[in-house]
C-alpha positions in Angstrom: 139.9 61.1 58.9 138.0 64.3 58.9 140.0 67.7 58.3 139.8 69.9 61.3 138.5 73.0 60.7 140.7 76.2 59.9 143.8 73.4 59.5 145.9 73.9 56.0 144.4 70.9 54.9 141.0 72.1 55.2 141.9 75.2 54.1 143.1 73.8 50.5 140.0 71.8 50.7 137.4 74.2 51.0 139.9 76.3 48.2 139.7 73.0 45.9 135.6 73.1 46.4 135.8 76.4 45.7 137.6 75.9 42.4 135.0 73.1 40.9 132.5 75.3 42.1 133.8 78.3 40.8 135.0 76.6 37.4 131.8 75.1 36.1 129.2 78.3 37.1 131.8 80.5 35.4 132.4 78.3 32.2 128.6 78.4 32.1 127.5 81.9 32.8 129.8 82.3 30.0 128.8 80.5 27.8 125.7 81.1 28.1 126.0 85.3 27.4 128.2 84.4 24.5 125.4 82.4 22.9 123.3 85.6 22.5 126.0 88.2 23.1 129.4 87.6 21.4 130.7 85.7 18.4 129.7 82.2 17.5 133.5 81.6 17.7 133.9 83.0 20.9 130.9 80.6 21.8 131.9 77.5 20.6 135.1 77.9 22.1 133.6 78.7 25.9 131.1 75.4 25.0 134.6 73.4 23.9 136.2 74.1 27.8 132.8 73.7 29.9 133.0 70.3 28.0 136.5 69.1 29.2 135.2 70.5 32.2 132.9 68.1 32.7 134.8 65.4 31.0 137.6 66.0 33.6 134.7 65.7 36.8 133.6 62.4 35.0 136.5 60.8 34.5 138.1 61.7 37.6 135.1 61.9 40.2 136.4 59.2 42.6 139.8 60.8 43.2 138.6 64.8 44.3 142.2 65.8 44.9 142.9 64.6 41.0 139.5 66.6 40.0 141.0 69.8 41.7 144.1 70.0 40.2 143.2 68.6 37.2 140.4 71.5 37.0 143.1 74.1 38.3 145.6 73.2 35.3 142.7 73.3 33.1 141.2 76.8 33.9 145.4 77.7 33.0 145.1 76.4 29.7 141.1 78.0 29.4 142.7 81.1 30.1 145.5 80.3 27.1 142.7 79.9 24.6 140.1 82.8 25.8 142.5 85.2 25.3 143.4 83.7 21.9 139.7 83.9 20.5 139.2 87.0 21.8 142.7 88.2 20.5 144.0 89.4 24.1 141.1 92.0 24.2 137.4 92.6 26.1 139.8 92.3 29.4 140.5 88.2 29.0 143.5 88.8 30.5 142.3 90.0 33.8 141.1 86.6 34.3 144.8 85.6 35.1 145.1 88.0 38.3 141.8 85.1 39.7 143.2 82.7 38.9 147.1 83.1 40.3 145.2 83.9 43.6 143.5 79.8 43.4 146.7 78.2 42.2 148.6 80.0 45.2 145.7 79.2 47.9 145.4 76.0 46.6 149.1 74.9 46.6 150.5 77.0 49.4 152.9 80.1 49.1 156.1 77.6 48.1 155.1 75.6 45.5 152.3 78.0 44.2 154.2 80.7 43.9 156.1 78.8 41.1 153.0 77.5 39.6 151.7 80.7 39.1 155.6 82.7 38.2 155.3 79.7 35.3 151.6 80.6 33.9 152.6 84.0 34.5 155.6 84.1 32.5 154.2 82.7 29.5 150.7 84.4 29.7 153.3 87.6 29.3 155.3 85.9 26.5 151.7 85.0 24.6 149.9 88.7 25.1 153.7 90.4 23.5 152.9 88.6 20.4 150.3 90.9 20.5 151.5 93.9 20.7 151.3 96.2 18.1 148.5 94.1 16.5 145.6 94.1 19.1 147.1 95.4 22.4 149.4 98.3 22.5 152.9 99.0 24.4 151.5 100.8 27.0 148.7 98.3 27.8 151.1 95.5 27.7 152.9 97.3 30.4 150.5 98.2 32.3 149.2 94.8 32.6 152.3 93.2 33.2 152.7 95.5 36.2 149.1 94.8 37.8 150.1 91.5 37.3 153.2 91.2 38.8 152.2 93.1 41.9 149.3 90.5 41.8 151.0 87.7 42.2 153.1 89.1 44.7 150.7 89.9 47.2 148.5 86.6 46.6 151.9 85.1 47.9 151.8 87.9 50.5 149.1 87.0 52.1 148.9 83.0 51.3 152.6 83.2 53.5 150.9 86.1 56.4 148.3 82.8 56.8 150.3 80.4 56.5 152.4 81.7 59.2 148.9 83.4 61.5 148.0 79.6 61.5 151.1 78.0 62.3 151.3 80.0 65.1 147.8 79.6 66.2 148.3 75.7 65.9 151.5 76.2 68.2 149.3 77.9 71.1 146.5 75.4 70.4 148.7 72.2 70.6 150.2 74.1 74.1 147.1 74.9 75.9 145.6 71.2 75.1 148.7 69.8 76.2 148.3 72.0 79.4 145.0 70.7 79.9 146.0 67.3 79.6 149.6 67.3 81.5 149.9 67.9 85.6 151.9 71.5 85.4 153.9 69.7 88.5 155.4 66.5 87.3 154.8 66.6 83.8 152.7 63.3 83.7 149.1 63.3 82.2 146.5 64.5 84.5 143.4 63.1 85.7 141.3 64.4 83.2 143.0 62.7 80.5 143.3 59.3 82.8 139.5 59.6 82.3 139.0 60.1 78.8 141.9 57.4 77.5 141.2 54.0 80.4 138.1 53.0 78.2 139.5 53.7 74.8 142.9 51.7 76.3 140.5 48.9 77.4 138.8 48.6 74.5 142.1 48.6 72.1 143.9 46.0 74.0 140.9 43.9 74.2 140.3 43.8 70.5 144.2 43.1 70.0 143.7 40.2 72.6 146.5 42.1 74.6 146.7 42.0 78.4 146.6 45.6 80.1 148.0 46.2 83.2 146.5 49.6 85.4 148.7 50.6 88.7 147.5 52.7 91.4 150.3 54.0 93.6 150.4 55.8 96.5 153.0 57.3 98.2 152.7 55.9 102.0 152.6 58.2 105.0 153.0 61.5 102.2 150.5 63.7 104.6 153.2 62.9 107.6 155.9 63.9 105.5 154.3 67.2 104.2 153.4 68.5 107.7 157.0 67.3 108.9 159.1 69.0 106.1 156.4 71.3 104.6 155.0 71.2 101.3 157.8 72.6 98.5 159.8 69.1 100.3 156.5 67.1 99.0 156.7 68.6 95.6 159.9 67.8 95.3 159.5 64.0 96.0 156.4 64.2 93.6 158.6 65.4 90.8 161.3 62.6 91.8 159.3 59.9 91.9 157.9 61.1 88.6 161.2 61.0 87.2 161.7 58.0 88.6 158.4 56.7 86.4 159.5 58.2 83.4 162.8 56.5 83.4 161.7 52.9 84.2 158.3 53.2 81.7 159.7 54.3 78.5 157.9 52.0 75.4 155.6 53.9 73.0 152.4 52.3 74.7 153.4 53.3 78.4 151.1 56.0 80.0 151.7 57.8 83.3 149.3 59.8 85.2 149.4 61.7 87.9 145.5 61.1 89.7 146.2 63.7 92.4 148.1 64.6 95.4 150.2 61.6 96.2 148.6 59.1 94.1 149.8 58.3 90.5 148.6 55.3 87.9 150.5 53.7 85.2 149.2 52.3 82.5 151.3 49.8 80.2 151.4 46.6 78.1 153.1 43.3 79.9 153.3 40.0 77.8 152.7 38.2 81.0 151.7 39.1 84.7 154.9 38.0 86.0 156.5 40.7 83.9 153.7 43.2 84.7 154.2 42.4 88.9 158.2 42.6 88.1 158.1 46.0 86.5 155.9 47.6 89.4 158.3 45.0 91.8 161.6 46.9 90.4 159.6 50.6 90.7 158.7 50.2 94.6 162.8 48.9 95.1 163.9 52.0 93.1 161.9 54.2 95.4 164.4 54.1 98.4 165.4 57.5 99.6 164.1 60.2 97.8 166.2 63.5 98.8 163.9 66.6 98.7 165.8 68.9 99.8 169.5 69.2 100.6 169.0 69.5 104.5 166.3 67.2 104.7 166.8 63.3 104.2 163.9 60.5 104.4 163.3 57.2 103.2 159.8 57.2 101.0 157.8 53.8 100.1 155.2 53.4 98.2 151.9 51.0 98.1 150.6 50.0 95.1 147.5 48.5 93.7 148.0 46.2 89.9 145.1 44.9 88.3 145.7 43.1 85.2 143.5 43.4 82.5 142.2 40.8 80.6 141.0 40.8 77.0 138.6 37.3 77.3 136.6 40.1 80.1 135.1 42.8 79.1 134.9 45.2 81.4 134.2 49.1 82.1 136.3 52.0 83.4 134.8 51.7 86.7 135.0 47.9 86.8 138.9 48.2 85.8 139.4 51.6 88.3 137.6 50.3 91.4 139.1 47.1 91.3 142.5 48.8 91.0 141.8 51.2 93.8 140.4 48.5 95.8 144.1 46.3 95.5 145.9 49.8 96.2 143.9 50.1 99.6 145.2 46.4 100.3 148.6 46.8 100.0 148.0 49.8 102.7 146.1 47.9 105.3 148.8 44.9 104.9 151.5 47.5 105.9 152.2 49.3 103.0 155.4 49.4 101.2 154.5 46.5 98.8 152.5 45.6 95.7 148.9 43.9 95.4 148.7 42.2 92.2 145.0 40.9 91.0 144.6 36.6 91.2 
């Protein structure tokens, strides 16, 4: 499944890219200067690491996520033996402050922080055996402090994102629920009664499941709103909602509201008995719907089934018209009843 972009896990993708990448031009810029500008030691040693650098990429080159982390512990350990050859001097060191930064990014502000505190800690334990040969007090000091404060803001700011995404995730997943939901009842929408009936076609016919689609319409509604007004019509809207929500409550059940008075449901039955039964038990629950304490009437509803199923292929339209076309049955019959498909 593709990583969406800006997500954390995209985010300690692009990071891991970044730290192959990184890893092997570095190892081999390197290496190369040292051939012509340092000591052979120095040299060979650079040559040694851009070896298991490349030993780790063929071994591991099927599994990326093994490669990255198995690269990241590596360029720990590189570090380790750098500074060794070069005897904690010509800045080797420094290469530390990069490299806490990765492990942090790569690994997230918890469990990187501790990554990094570990390497950190014994990078300081390795440079005091040092001191007073190669490096002095002061230097060690210094360093210790650069690299403490480091550390700390590479958490900083690995937890300031962190928490900047979170909460843009938060407002994302709201406004595409908004666009999805009816801001009156709660159900989905039309728009997303659109963009799922194929895909819900599609699934239950390669499952070899029957699909059921309901079109219901509340009868005489456009009476009842000019009679009582329209915050009385919402009010029945958001009962008879309710009243959907509570009978439809398996995983694979999907409510819409289509507009106005007309809703769809959009469910699973292991036979069309049980499919005409559940819509059955719906239009009996709908009796008196009270929408406002002063005002009492009895609302119906009409409804359209059309069971869908899998030896058929058919389209969104097919499936919708054919649905619509039952619903507009059940009103010319008299309304108050349910059309099922033959």
């Amino acid at each position: 499944m593709e990583k969406e972009v800006g997500s954390h896990s995209y985010r300690r993708e692009v990071t891991g890219n970044f730290v192959i990448l990184f890893s092997f031009a570095i190892l081999f810029l390197l290496t190369l200067s040292n051939f012509f500008y340092s000591s052979r030691t120095v040299f060979y040693a650079n040559l040694a690491l851009l070896t298991g650098l490349c030993l780790i990429f063929i071994l591991f080159r099927h599994h990326k996520r093994l490669v990255i982390h198995s690269i990241a512990h590596f360029m720990a350990g590189g570090i380790f033996v750098i500074v060794y050859v070069n005897q904690a001097q010509d800045y080797t060191p420094i290469w530390s402050f990069l490299y806490m930064y990765l492990i942090i990014s790569l690994y997230g502000h918890k469990k990187g922080l501790i990554i990094a505190s570990v390497f950190l800690i014994c990078l300081l334990f390795f440079l005091f055996s040092w001191v007073g040969q190669t490096v002095t007090t002061l230097e060690f000091i210094r360093f210790s402090f650069v690299a403490i404060f480091t550390l700390f803001f590479a958490y900083l700011a690995e937890l300031l994102i962190s928490i900047t995404f979170e909460e843009f995730y938060k407002t994302k997943s709201m406004l595409e629920k908004m666009t999805i939901t009816d801001e009156l009842t709660g159900l989905h929408n039309r728009r997303h009664f659109n963009d799922i009936l194929s895909d819900k076609i599609n699934s239950a016919r390669r499952s070899n499941e029957m699909l059921a689609l309901a079109i219901i319409d509340v009868d005489h509604f456009k009476k009842y709103n000019d009679t009582y007004g329209h915050p009385a019509g919402d009010q029945v809207l958001i009962a008879l909602a309710n009243l959907y929500k509570e009978t439809m409550k398996r995983s694979d059940d999907v409510l819409f509201r289509l507009g106005g008075e007309e809703f769809a449901l959009l469910y699973k039955p292991k036979g069309e008995a049980e499919a005409i039964d559940l819509l059955e038990q719906i239009r009996e629950s709908v009796e008196a719907v009270v929408s406002d304490e002063k005002v009492q009437s009895t609302i119906t509803i009409s409804a359209g089934l059309y069971i869908i199923k899998p030896q058929k292929a058919q389209s969104f339209e097919q499936v919708y018209k054919s649905a619509d076309e039952l619903l507009y049955q059940a009103k010319e019959l008299g309304r108050n009843r349910v059309v099922a498909s033959p």
